[in-house]
N, C-alpha and C positions, 0 to 999 in steps of 0.2 A: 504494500500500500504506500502510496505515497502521497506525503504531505505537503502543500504549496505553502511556501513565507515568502515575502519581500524584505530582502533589504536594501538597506540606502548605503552606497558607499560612493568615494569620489570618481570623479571620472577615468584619475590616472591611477588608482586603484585596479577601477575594471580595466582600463589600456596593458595593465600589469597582468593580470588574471589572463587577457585574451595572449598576450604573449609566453603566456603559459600551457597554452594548450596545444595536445600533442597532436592535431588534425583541428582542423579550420571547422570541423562539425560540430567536436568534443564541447558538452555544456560546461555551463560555471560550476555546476554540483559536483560534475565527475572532476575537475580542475581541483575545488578546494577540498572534496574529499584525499585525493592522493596530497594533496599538501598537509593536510590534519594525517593523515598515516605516517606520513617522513615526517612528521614535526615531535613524535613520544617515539621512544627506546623501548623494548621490555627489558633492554640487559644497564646494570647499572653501569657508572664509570670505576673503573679498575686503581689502584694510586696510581698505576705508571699510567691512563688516561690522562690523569687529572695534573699531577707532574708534565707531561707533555702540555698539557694547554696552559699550565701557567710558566711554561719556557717560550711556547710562541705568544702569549701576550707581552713576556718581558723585552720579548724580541721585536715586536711591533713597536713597544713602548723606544724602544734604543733606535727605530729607523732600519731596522735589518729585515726587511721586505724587498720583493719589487711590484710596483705597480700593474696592474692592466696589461695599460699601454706598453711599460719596456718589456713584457714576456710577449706580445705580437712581437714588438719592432723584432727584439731576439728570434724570434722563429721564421720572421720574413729573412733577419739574415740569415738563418742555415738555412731555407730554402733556395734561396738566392745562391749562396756559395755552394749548393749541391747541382743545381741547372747549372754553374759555371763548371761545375767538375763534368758534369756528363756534355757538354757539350766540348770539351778538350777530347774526351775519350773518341780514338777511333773507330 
């Protein structure tokens, strides 16, 4: 059975929701269902979990990240310097 609600959410919300979806047909239900599933654990965190995430937040905190943008630019260059190698090759 299923039960009809409305909600109200902003528009770049739903703009978010629709670029969430895995086919252009896929509703909002089936969308925030699989996000309410990925969103709880049944397993807890283990210490070496939780020791890991507070080494990468100390490591955020210190700038020892890279952005976005420099992990493409980084993989436009190995791409780039891979098409250079194969086109050397006889």
């Amino acid at each position: 059975m299923v039960a009809t609600t409305t909600i109200c959410v902003e528009p770049e919300v739903k703009e978010l929701l629709k670029g969430l979806r895995i086919h252009e047909n896929e509703s909002y239900n089936s969308v925030v269902k699989r996000l309410l599933k990925n969103a709880y654990s049944d397993e807890p965190y283990t210490e070496e979990d939780v020791k890991d995430l507070e080494t990468a937040l100390q490591e955020i905190k210190e700038g020892k990240y890279y952005t976005h943008e420099e992990v493409w630019a980084e993989i436009d260059r190995e791409r780039a310097e891979k098409q250079k190698e194969k086109a050397c090759m006889p």
